[in-house]
PyMOL CGO cylinders between C-alpha atoms (Angstrom):
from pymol import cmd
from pymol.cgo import CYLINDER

trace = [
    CYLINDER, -173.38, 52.58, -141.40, -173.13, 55.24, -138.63, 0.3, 1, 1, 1, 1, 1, 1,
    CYLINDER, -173.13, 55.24, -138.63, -175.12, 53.18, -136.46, 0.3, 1, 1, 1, 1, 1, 1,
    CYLINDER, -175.12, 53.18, -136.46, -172.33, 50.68, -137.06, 0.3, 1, 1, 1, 1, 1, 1,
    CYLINDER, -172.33, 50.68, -137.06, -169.49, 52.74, -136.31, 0.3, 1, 1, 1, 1, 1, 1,
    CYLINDER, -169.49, 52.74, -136.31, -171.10, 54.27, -133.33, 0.3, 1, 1, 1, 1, 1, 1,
    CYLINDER, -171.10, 54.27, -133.33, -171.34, 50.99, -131.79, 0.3, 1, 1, 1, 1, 1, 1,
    CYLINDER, -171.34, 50.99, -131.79, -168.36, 49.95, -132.60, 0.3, 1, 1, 1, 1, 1, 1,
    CYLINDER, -168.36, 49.95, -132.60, -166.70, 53.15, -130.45, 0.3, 1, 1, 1, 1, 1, 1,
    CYLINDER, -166.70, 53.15, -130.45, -169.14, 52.65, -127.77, 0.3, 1, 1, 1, 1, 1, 1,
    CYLINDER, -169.14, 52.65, -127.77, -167.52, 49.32, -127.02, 0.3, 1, 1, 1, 1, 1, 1,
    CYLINDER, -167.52, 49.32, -127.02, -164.61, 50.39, -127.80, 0.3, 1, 1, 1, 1, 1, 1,
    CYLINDER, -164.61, 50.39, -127.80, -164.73, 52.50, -125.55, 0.3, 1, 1, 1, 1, 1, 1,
    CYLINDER, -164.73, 52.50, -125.55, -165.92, 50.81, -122.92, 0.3, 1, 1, 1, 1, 1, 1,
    CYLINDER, -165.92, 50.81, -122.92, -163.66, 47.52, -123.23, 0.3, 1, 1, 1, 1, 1, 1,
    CYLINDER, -163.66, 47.52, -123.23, -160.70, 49.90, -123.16, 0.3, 1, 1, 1, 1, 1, 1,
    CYLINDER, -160.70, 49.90, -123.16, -161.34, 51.51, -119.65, 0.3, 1, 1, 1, 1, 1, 1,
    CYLINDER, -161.34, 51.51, -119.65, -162.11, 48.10, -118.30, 0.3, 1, 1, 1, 1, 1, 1,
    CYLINDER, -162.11, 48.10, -118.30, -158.34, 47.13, -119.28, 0.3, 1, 1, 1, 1, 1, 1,
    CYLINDER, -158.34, 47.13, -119.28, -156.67, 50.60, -118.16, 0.3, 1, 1, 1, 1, 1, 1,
    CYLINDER, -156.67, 50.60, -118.16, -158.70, 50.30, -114.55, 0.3, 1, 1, 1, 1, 1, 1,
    CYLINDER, -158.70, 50.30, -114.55, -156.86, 46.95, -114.75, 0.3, 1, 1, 1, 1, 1, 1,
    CYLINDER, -156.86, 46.95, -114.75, -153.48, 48.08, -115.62, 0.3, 1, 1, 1, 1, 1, 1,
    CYLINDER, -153.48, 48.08, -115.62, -153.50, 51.11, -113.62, 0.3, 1, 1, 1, 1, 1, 1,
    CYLINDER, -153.50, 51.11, -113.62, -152.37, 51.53, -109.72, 0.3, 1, 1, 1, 1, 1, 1,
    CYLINDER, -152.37, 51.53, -109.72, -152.67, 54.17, -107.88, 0.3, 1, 1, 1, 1, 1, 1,
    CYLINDER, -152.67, 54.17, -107.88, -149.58, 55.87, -106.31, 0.3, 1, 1, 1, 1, 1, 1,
    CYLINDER, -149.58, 55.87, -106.31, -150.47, 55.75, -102.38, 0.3, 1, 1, 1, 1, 1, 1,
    CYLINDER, -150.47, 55.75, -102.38, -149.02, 58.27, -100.34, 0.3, 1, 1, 1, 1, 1, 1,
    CYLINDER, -149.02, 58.27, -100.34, -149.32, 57.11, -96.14, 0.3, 1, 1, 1, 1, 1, 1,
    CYLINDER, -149.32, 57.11, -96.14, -148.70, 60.40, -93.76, 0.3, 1, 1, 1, 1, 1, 1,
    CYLINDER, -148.70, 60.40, -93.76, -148.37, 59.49, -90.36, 0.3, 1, 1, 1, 1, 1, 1,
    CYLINDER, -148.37, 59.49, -90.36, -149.30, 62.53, -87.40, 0.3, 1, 1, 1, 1, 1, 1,
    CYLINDER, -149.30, 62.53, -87.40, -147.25, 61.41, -84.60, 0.3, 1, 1, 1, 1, 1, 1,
    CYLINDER, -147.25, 61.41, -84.60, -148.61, 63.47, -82.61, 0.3, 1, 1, 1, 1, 1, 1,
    CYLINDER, -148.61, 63.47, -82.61, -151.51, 61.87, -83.05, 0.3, 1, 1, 1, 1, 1, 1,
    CYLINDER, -151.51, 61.87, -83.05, -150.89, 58.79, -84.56, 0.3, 1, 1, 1, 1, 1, 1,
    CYLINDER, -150.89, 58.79, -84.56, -153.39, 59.08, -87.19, 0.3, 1, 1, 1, 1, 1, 1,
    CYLINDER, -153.39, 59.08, -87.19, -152.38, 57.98, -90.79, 0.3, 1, 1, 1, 1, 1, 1,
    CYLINDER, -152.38, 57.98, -90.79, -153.82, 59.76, -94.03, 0.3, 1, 1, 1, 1, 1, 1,
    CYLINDER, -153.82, 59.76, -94.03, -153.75, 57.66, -96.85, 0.3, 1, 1, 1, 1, 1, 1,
    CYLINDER, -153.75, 57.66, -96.85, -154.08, 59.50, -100.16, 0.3, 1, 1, 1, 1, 1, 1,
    CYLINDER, -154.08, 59.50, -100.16, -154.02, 57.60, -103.74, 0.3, 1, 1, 1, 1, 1, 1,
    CYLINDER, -154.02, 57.60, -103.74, -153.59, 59.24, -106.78, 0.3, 1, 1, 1, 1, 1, 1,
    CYLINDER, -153.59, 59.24, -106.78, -153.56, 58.34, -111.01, 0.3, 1, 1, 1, 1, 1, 1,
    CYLINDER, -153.56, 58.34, -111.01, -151.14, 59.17, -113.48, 0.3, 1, 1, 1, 1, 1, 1,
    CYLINDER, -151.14, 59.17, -113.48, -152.02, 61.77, -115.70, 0.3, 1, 1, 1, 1, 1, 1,
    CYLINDER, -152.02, 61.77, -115.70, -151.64, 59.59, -118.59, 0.3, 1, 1, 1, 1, 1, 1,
    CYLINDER, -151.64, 59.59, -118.59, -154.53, 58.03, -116.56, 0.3, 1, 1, 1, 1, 1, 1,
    CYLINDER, -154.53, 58.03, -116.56, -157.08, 60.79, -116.92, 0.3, 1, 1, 1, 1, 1, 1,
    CYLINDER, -157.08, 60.79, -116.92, -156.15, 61.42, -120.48, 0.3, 1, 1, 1, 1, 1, 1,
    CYLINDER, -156.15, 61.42, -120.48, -156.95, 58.60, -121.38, 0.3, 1, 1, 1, 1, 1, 1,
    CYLINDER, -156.95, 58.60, -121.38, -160.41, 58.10, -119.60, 0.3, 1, 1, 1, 1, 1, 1,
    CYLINDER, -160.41, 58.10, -119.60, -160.84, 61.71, -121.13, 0.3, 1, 1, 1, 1, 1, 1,
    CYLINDER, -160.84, 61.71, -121.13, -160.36, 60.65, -124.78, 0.3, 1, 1, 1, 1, 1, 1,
    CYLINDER, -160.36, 60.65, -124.78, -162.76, 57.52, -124.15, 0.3, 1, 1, 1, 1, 1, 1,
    CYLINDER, -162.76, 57.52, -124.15, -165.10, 59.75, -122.41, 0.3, 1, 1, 1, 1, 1, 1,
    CYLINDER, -165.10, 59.75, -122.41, -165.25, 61.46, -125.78, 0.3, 1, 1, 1, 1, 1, 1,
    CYLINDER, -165.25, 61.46, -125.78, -165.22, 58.87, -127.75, 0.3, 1, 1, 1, 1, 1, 1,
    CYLINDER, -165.22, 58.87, -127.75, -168.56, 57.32, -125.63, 0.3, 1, 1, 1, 1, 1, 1,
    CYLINDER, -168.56, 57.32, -125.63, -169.69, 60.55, -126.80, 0.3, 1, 1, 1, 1, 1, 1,
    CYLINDER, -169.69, 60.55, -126.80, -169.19, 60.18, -130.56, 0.3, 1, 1, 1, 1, 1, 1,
    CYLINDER, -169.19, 60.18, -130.56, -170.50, 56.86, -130.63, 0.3, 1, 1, 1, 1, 1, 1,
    CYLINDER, -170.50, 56.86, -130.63, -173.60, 57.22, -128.71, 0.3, 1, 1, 1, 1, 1, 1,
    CYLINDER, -173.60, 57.22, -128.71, -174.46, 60.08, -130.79, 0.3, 1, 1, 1, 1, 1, 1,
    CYLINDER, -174.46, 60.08, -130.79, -173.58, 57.96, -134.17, 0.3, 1, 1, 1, 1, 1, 1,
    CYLINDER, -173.58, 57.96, -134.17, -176.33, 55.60, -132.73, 0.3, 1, 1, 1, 1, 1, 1,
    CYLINDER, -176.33, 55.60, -132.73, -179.09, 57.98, -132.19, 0.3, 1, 1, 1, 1, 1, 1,
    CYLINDER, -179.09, 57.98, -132.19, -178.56, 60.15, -135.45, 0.3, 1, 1, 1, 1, 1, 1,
    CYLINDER, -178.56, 60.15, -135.45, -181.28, 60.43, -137.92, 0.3, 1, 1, 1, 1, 1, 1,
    CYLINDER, -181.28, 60.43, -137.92, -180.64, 59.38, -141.23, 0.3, 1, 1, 1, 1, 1, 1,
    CYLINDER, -180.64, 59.38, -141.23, -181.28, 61.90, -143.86, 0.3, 1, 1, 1, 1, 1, 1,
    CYLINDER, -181.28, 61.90, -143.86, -183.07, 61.35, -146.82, 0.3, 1, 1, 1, 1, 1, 1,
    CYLINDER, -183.07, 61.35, -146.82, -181.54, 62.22, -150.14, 0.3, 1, 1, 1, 1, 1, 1,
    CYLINDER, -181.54, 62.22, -150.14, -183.85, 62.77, -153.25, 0.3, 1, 1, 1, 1, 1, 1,
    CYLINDER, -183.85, 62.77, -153.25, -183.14, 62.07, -156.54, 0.3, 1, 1, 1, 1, 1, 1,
    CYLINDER, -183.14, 62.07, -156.54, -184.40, 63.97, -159.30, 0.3, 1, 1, 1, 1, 1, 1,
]
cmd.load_cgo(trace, "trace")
């Protein structure tokens, strides 16, 4: 049953950060140096963004150890 569960967040997991790297742009910020006329281009995430790849990156966590957990034994007297 754990090994279930864990590999049901694993993909969870997974599937969901393939759909937010979808749905998420960047915000690009162009400078421009006239002095120079070299342009810095600088992109950035949301923080709602990196909160979520945070709780996924727990949740890969959670499920991967779910997977490799031992079962213990219980005896019956």
């Amino acid at each position: 049953m754990k090994r279930a569960i864990g590999i049901f967040l694993i993909a969870q997991a997974v599937l969901t950060y393939l759909t937010i790297k979808m749905i998420y742009t960047p915000f690009i910020v162009r400078v421009l140096d006239r002095n120079t006329r070299v342009m810095t281009v600088s992109y950035s995430f949301p923080l709602t963004y990196w909160l979520i790849c945070i709780a996924l990156g727990i949740m890969l966590i959670v499920g991967t150890y779910l997977v490799f957990a031992k079962e213990k034994k219980q005896i019956f007297n």
